[in-house]
C-alpha positions in Angstrom: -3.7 -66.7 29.1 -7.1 -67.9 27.6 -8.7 -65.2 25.7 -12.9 -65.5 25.9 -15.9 -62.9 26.4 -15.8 -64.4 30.7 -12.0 -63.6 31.1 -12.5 -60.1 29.7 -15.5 -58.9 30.8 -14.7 -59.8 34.3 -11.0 -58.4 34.1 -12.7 -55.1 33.2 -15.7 -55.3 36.2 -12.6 -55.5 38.2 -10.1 -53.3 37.2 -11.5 -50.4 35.1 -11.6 -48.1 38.7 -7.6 -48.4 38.5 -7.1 -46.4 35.3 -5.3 -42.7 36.1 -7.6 -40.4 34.1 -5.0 -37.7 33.9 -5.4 -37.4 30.1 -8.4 -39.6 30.0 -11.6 -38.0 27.4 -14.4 -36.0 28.4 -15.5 -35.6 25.1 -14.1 -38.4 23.2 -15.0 -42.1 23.6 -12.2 -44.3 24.9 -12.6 -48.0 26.6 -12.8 -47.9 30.0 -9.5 -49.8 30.5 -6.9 -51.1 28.2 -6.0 -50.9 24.3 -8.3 -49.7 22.0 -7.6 -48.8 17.9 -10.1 -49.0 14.7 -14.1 -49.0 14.9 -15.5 -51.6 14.1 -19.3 -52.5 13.6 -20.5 -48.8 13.3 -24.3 -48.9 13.3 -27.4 -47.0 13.7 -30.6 -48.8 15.3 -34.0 -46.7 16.6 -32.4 -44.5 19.2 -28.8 -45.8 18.9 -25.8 -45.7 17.3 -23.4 -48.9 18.5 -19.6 -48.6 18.2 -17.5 -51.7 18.4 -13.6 -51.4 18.5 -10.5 -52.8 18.4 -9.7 -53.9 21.9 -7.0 -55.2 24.3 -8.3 -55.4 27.9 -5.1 -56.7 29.1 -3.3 -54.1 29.0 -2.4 -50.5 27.4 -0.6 -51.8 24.1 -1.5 -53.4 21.3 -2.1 -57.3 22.0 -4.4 -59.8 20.9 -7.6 -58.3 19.1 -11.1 -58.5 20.9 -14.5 -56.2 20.1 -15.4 -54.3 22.5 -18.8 -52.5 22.4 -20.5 -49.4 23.1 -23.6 -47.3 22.7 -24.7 -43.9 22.5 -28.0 -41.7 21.6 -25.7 -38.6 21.3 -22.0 -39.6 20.5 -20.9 -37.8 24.0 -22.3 -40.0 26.9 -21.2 -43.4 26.3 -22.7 -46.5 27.5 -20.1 -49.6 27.4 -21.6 -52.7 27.2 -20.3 -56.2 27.5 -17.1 -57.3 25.0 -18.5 -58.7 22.0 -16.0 -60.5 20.4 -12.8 -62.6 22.0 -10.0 -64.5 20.1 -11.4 -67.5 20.8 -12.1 -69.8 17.6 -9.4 -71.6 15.7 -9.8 -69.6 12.7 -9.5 -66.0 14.6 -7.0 -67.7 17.6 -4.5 -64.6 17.3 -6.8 -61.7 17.3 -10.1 -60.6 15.9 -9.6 -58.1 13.8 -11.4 -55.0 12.1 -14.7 -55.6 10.5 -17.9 -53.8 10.3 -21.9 -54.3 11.4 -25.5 -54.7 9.3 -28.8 -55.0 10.5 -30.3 -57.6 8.6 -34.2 -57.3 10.0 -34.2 -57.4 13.2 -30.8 -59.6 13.8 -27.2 -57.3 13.8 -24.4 -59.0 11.9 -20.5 -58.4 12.4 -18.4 -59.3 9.6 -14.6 -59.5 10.9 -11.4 -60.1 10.1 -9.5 -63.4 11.9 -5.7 -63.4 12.4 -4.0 -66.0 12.2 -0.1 -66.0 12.8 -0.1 -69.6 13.7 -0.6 -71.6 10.9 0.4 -75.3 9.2 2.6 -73.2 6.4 4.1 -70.7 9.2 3.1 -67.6 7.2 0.1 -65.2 8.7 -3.1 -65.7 7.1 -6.1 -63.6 7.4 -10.0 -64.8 6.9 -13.7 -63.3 6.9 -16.2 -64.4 9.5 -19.4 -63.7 10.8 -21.1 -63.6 14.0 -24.6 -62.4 14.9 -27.0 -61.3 17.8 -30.9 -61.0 18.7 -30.4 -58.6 21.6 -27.3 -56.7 20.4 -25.1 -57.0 22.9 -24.6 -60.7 23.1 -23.1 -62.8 20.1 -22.6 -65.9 18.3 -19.8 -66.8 15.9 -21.9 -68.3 12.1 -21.1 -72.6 12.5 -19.6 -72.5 9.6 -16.7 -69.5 9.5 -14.6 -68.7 8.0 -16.5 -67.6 5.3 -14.3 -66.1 3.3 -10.5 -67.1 2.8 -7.6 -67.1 0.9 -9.2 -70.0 -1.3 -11.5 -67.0 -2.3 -8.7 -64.5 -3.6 -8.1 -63.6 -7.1 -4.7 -64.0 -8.5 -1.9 -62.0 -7.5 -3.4 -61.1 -4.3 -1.8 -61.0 -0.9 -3.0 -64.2 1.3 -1.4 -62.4 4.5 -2.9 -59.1 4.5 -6.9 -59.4 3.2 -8.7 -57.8 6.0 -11.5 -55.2 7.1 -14.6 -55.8 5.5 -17.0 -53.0 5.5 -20.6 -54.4 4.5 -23.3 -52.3 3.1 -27.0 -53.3 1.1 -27.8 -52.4 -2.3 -30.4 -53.4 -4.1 -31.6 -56.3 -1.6 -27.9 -57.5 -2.0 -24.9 -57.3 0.4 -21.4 -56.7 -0.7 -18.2 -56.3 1.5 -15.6 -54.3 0.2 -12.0 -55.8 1.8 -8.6 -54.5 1.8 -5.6 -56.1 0.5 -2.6 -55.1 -1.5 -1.3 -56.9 -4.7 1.5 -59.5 -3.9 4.1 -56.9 -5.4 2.6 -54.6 -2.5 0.0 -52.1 -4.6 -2.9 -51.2 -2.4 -6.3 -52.6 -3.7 -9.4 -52.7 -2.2 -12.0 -55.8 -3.4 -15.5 -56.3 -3.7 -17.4 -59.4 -2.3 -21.5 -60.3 -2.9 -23.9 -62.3 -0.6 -27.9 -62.7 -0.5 -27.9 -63.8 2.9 -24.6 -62.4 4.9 -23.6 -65.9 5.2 -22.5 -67.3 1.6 -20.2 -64.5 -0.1 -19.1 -64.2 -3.9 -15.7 -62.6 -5.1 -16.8 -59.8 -8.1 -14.3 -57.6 -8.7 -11.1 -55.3 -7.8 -13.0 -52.4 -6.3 -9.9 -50.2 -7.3 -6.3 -50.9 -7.2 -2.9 -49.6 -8.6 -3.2 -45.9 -7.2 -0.6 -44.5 -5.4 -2.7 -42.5 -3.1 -3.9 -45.9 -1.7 -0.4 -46.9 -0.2 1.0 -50.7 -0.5 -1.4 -51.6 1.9 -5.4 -50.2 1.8 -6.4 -50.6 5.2 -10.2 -50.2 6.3 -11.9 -49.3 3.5 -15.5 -47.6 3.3 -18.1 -47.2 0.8 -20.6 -44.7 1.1 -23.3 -44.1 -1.8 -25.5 -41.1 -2.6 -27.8 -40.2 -5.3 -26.7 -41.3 -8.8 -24.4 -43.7 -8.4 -22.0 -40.8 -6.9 -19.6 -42.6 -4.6 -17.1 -42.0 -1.9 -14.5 -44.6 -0.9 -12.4 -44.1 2.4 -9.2 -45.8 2.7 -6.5 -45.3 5.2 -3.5 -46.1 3.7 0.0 -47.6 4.8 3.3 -46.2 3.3 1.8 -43.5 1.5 3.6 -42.2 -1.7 1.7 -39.7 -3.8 2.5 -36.6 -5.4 5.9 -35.9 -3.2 4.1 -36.5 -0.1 5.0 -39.7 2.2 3.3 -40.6 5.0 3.3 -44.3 7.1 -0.2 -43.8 7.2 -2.7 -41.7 6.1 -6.5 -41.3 5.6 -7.8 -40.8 2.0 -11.2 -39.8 1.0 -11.8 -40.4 -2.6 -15.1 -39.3 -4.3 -16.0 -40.9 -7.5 -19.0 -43.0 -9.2 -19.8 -46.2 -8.7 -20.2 -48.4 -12.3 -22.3 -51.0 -11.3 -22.5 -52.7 -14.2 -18.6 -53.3 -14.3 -18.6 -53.5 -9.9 -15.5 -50.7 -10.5 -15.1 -47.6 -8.7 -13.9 -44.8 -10.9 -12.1 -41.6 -9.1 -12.5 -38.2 -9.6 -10.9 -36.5 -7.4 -9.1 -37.4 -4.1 -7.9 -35.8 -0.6 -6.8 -36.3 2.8 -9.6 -36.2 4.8 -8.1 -34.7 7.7 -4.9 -33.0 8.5 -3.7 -33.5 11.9 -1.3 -37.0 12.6 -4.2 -38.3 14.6 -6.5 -39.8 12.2 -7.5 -43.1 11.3 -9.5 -45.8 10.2 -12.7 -44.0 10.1 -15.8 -46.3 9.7 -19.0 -45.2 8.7 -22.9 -45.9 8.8 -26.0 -44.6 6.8 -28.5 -42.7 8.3 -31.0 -41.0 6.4 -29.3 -41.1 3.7 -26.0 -39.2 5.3 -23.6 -41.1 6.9 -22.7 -41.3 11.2 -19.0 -41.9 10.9 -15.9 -41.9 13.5 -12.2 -42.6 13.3 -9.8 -43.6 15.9 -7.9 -40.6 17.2 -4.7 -41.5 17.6 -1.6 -42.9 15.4 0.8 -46.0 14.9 4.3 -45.5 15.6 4.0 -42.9 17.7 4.0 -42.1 21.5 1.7 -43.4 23.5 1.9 -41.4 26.5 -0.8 -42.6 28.7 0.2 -46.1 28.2 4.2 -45.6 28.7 3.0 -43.7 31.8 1.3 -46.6 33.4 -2.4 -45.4 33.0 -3.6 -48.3 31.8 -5.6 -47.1 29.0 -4.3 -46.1 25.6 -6.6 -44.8 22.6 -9.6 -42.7 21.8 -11.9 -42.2 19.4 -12.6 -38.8 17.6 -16.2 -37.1 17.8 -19.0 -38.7 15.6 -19.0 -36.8 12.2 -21.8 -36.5 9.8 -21.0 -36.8 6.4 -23.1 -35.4 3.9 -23.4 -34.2 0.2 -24.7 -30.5 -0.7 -24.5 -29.1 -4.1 -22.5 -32.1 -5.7 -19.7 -31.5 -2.7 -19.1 -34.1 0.1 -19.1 -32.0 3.1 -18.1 -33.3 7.0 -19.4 -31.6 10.3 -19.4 -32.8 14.0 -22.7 -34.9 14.1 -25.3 -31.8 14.8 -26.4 -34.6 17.8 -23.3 -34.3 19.3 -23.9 -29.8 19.7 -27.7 -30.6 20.8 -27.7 -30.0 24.7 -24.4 -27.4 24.1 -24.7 -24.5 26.7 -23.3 -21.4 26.2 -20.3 -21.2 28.7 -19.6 -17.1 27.7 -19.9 -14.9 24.8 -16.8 -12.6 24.1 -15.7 -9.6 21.9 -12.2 -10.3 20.8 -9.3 -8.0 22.2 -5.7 -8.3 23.4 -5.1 -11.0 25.6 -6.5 -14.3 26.5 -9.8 -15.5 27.2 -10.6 -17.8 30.0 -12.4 -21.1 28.7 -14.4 -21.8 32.3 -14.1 -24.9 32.0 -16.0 -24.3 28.1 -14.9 -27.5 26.2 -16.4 -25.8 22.2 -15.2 -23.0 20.5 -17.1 -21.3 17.8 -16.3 -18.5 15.8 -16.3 -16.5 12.2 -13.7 -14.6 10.5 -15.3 -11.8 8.4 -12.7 -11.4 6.4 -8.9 -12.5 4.7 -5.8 -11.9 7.0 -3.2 -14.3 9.1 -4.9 -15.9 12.0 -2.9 -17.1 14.5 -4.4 -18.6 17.4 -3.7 -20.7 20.9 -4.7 -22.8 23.4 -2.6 -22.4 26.3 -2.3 -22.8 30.1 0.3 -20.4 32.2 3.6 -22.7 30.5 2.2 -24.5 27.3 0.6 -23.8 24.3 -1.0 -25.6 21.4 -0.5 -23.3 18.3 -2.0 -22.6 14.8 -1.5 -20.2 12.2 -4.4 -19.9 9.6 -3.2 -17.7 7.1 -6.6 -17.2 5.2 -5.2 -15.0 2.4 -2.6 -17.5 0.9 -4.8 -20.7 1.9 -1.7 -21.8 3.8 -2.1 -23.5 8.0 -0.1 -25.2 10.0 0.0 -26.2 13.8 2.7 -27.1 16.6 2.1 -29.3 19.7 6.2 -28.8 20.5 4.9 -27.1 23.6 3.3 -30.1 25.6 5.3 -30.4 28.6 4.7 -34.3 26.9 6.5 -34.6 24.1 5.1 -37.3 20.9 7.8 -39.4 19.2 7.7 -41.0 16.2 9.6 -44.4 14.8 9.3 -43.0 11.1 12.1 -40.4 11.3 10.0 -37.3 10.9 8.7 -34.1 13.6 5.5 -35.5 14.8 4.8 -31.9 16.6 4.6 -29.4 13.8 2.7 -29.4 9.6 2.0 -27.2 7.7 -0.2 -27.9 4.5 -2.8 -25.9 2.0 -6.1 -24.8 2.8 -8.7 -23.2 0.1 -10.0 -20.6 2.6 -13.4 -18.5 1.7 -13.3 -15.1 2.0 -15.9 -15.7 5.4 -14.7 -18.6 7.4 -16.4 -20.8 10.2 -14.1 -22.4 12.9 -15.2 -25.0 15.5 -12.3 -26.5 18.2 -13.3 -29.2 20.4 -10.5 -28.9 23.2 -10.3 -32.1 25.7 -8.5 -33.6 28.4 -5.8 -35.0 25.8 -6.9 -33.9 22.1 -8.2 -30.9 20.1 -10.3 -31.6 16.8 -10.5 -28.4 14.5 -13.7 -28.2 11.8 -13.4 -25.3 9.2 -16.3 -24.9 6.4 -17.5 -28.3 6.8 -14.7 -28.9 4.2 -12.0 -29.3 6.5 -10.9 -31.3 10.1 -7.5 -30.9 12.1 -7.1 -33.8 14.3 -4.6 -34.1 16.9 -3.9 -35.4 20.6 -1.5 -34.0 23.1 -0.2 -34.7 26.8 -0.2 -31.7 29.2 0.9 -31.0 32.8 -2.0 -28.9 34.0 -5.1 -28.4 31.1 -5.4 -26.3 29.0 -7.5 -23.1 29.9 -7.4 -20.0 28.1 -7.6 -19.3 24.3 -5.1 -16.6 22.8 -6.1 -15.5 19.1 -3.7 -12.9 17.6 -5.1 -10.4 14.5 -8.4 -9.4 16.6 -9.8 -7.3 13.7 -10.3 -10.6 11.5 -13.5 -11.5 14.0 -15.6 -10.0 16.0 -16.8 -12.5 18.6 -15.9 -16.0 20.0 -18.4 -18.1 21.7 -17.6 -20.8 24.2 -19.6 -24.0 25.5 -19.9 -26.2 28.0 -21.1 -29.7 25.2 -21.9 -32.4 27.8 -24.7 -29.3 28.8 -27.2 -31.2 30.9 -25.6 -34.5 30.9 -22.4 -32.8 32.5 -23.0 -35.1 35.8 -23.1 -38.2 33.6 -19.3 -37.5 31.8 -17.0 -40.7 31.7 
């Protein structure tokens, strides 16, 4: 097959009414046919915030890489536009992979990653490239890419893993930071500087030798606030850090940026979110916050609506805003995304379950400490979590799913449990769609998971009614219900 932007666009006119959207998002964004995995290009512009993505048109599995693109004014109604990027240079020939998105004035840059597993030595090599656009939508690959490659690695650096560059401005500069791991297989992030986007300068290891970045640091992001305070997201592969082992797992990081050294220095780091479907999150600034969103979904595991011939496979969480208050980086579903929310119903709590009405947001307090168990259920299945807000413990099972997620790493992919620092007044907001349910607590805390049900999932059950007095329910498309993917 020859991979270009005509095959694939016109492969998607023609076949994206055959996908079965039994488990397809309302709520979430997901390509309207095919493979999708890691933003790519996140961006803000006037009214718009573009995604890009990891995409395989082809088919519903992993295959090799093209952008796809897509735009939204509210992170809920989606518009997809044309496929940006195709493998289709000799330098990105095996897949274009992860990479990020700039305005510079009034042009948009990518900055992406080329695969190459056919090469003159036989050994994969990955590479740096650019491509840019006038309108937005349509682009063109720089004349003279790669622009980074392995002649532009410091010593002891891998030359087969160097990939996902995440570009940002400073100080009428550009930098890239790049992941990589160490050729004895240490994750390290580096740190690359242009003036133009185009010519690019190797300064520094970024960070490296941590154990909380994995032997492989995977999509890293830099977001900077107000004095030089810094925090670096890294999803990292073969995580092994402080008993905990992982294949892959999200890190956020907060620390300071020394500027005059081009070192990040750690202060404190975290998993930024606690469900096994989590990953790669990519962010932009935006008045002086950041839009971000991760794909929702995880390697080496089940991927039910592609092993059930759906022809789709992959979605991406809700936009998030993140944000600092009181020295604290805090994360929230993007308040753009709750805008046009309608209020579905308004319940006391009591014995029993309440109805969702086809409600698709749940909102609620706790008033006070206590064990919280709660469910989202339909007449045979059930989602469960226990929030045990005195003792800071939570967990959750999706054993229930008529559906049931596999994993090649040897572990139960259906059931955690982890630590939680609670307040003594706690604010809960569950997303529940067709095939996932995002959990927010404080602004401090996210639970991300998918799941594959017979029927969907229509009632809410919460156990320990005295712990809150009220849930609320909405309808979050509101007025753009008739408009849902």
């Amino acid at each position: 097959m020859e991979f270009n932007l005509k095959n694939a666009n016109e492969f998607i006119e023609k076949n994206k009414e055959s996908i079965n959207k039994k488990f397809f998002p309302k709520i979430n964004y997901a390509a309207p046919i095919g493979w999708i995995n890691d933003p790519n290009g996140v961006s803000v512009k006037d009214e718009y915030y573009h995604l890009f993505y990891q995409h395989y048109p082809y088919d519903a599995c992993h295959g090799p890489m093209h952008w796809g693109h897509a735009r939204t004014k509210d992170g809920l109604v989606w518009e997809n536009l044309p496929v940006a990027l195709a493998p289709d240079m000799a330098y990105d020939k095996n897949g274009v992979f992860s990479g990020s998105a700039i305005f510079v004035e009034d042009e948009l840059y990518l900055m992406y990653t080329g695969h190459l597993t056919e090469t003159d030595h036989g050994q994969v090599r990955q590479n740096q490239n650019i491509a840019k656009s006038k309108d937005y939508i349509n682009f063109e690959k720089y004349a003279n890419n790669p622009v980074l490659d392995e002649k532009d690695l410091p010593a002891n650096i891998s030359k087969e893993d160097f990939r996902d560059p995440k570009v940002f401005k400073k100080d009428d500069k550009y930098y890239a930071v790049i992941g990589t791991k160490t050729d004895d297989k240490i994750g390290t992030v580096l740190l690359y500087e242009s003036e133009d986007m185009l010519a690019w300068t190797y300064k520094s290891i970024l960070i490296s030798d941590e154990a909380y970045l994995g032997d492989m640091a995977e999509c890293p992001d830099l977001l900077l606030f107000e004095d030089n305070k810094a925090v670096l997201l890294v999803s990292a592969m073969n995580y092994n850090y402080q008993g905990k082992k992982h294949p892959h797992k999200t890190m956020l990081i907060e620390g300071r940026m020394d500027w005059d050294n081009y070192k990040f220095l750690a202060e404190s780091t975290r998993e930024m979110d606690f469900g096994f479907d989590y990953y790669a999150p990519q962010s932009a600034k935006e008045d002086g916050d950041y839009f971000a969103i991760a794909w929702n979904q995880a390697w080496g595991s089940s991927l039910i609506p592609g092993e059930e011939g759906h022809k789709w496979m992959g979605q991406m969480t809700i936009p998030q805003l993140i944000f600092e208050e009181d020295g604290k980086i805090k994360r929230t579903i993007h308040p753009k995304a709750l805008a046009k929310k309608t209020l579905v119903k308004k319940e006391k709590i009591s014995e029993g379950p309440i109805s969702l009405e086809n409600g698709n947001f749940i909102e609620f307090e706790t008033k006070q400490r206590g064990l919280l168990k709660l469910s989202l259920a339909n007449d045979k299945e059930a989602f469960d979590f226990n929030f045990d807000l005195a003792n800071n413990k939570a967990s959750f099972d999706r054993s229930k799913m008529a559906y049931k997620i596999k994993t090649e790493h040897g572990f139960d992919i259906n059931k955690k449990s982890f630590d939680l620092d609670f307040n003594d007044e706690n604010k809960f907001k569950i997303i529940v769609d067709r095939s996932s349910i995002q959990v927010y607590i404080n602004d401090d805390y996210s639970i991300s998971n998918t799941y594959y049900s017979d029927s969907e999932l229509d009632r809410i059950i919460i156990e320990e009614k005295d712990l809150l007095d009220e849930i609320r329910i909405y309808d979050l498309l509101g007025e753009n219900k008739c408009m849902e993917q």
